[in-house]
N, C-alpha and C positions, 0 to 999 in steps of 0.2 A: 481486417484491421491493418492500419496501415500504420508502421512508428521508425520514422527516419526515412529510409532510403526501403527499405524492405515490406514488403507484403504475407502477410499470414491469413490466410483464407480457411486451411483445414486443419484439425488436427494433425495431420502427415508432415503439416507445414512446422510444426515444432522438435526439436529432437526428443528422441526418449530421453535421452540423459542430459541433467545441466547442473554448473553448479551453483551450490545453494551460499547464500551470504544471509545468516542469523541477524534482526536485527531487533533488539526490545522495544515495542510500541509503533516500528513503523507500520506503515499503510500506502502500498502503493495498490494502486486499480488500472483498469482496463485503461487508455488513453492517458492516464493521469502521467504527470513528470514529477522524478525525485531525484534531487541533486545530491552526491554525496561524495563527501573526505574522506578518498584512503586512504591508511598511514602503516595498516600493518603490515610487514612483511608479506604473509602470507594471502594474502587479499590484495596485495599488492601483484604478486604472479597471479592471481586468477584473472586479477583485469588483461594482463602483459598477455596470458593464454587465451582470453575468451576476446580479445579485441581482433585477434588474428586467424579469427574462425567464425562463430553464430551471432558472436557477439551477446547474448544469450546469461541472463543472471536472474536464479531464482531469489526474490527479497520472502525470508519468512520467518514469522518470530518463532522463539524459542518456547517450550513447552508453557502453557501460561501456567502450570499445577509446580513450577521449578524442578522438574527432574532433570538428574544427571548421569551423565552414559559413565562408565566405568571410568575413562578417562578423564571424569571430570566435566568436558563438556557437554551444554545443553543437550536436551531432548531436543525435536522440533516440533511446534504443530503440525498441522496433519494438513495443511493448507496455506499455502502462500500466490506469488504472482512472478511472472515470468515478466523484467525488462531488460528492453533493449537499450547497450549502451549506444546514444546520441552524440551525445560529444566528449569532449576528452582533453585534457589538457595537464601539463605538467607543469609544478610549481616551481621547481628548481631546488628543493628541501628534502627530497623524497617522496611527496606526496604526489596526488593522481585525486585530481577534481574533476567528475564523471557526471555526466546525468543519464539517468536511465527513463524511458519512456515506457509504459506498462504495456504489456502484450496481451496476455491473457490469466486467469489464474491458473492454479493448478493442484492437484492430490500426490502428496506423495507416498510414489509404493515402495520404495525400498528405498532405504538409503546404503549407502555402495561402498565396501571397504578398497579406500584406495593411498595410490601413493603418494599425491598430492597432498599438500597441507592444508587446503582448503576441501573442503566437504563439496561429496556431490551424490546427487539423488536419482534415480530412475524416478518417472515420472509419469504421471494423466494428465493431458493437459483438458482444459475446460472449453469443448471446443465449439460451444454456444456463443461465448465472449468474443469469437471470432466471426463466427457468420451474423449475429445479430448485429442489427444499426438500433438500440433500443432510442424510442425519441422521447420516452419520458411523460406521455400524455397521460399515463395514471396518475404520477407523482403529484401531489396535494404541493404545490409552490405557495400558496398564500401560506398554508401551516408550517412547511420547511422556511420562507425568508420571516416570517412572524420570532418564531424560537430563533434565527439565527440576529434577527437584532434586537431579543429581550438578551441572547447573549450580549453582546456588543455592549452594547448600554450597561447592564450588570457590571460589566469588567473594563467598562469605559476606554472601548475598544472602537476604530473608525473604519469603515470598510469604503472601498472604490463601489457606490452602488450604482456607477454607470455602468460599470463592466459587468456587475451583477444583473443587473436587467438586460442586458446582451446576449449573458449566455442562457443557451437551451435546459431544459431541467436535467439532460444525461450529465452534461457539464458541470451545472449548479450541482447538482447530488454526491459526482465524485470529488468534486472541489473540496466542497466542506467537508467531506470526509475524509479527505487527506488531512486536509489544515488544522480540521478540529482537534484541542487541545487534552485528548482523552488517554484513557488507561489501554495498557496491553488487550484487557478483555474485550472491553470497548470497542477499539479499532480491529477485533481477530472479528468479532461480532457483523461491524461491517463489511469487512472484508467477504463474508463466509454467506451474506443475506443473498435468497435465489435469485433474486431481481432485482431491477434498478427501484421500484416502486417499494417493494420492502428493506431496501438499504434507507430509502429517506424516511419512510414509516420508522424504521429502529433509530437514524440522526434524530428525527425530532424526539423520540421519546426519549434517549439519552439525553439531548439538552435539556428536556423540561424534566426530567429528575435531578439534573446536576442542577438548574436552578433553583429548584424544588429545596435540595438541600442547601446551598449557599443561605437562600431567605431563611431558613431555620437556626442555620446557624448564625446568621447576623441577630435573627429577633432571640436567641439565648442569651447574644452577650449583651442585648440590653436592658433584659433582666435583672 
């Protein structure tokens, strides 16, 4: 796995420890880019510390059941994704606009009483997501691009379908599953599937139940 300037080949290729940045609903994967706005203090030193070393940020949501640690803050799931910061930039406001490139995911086994304001986890990294090149020849494309423009249309939404038919189905399956506009459970869901061929098996089925429901709820209120 290549993301930026650095190569990740094996497990050993990862540190055990990195730290974790809580995020509600997101989803980042293996290759996939997420762009984000620091603004808090303390998230603000992790990037300042983790730019000047591995570069290295676990993205992972907070418990989906809402627990909370004594002090208050989130639990975490039990599974998140390890990226790398790409680029970097300062806003002049305080803020720190970063993108991170996904590396691999990962299990978390301990998380680590420290002194830092930001949270950090001893970790397993997942280290399949490193040595495989998945190409995606199971994944069903006619049934994932099918649900992904009964979305569209439904929500009278336009996609670049040049660029869709370019990309590879490893591409198409994480794409969507970043983009797609779905629930904590949802994106943990994708996130957490063994393979690229049952990540897109579970996208289509969430889309055609979230359609599934819109059409019912539209045909009640025409009642």
């Amino acid at each position: 796995m290549q993301a930026g300037n650095a190569y990740y080949r094996f497990g050993k290729d990862i540190p055990a420890t990195i730290p974790v940045f809580p995020l509600v609903g997101a989803l980042l994967l293996p290759g996939g880019r997420m762009p984000l706005n620091i603004f808090e203090p303390r998230y603000i030193q992790m990037v300042d510390e983790t730019i000047g070393g591995s570069r290295l940020i676990g993205v992972v949501q907070p418990a989906l059941d809402g627990s909370l640690r004594e002090d208050g803050e989130p639990e975490l799931s039990g599974i998140g994704c390890i990226g790398r910061i790409t680029s970097f930039a300062e806003t002049g406001d305080g803020r720190y606009l970063i993108s991170l490139q996904g590396v691999c995911r990962f299990r978390i086994a301990q998380e680590l009483t420290v002194k830092s304001p930001y949270r950090q986890c001893r970790i397993m990294p997942f280290a399949t997501d490193l040595s495989d090149d998945p190409t995606g020849e199971d994944v069903n494309r006619l049934a994932l691009l099918k649900a992904f423009r009964a979305y569209l249309e439904a929500n009278e939404l336009q996609a670049d379908w040049d660029s869709v038919s370019r990309a590879d189905n490893a591409m198409l399956v994480n794409a969507l599953s970043m983009m797609a506009p779905y629930g904590a459970a949802e994106k943990q869901a994708l996130l957490e599937a063994p393979d690229l061929k049952t990540r897109a098996d579970t996208l289509i089925a969430i889309t055609e139940m979230v359609l599934a429901r819109e059409n019912d709820d539209f045909g009640s209120g025409l009642q």
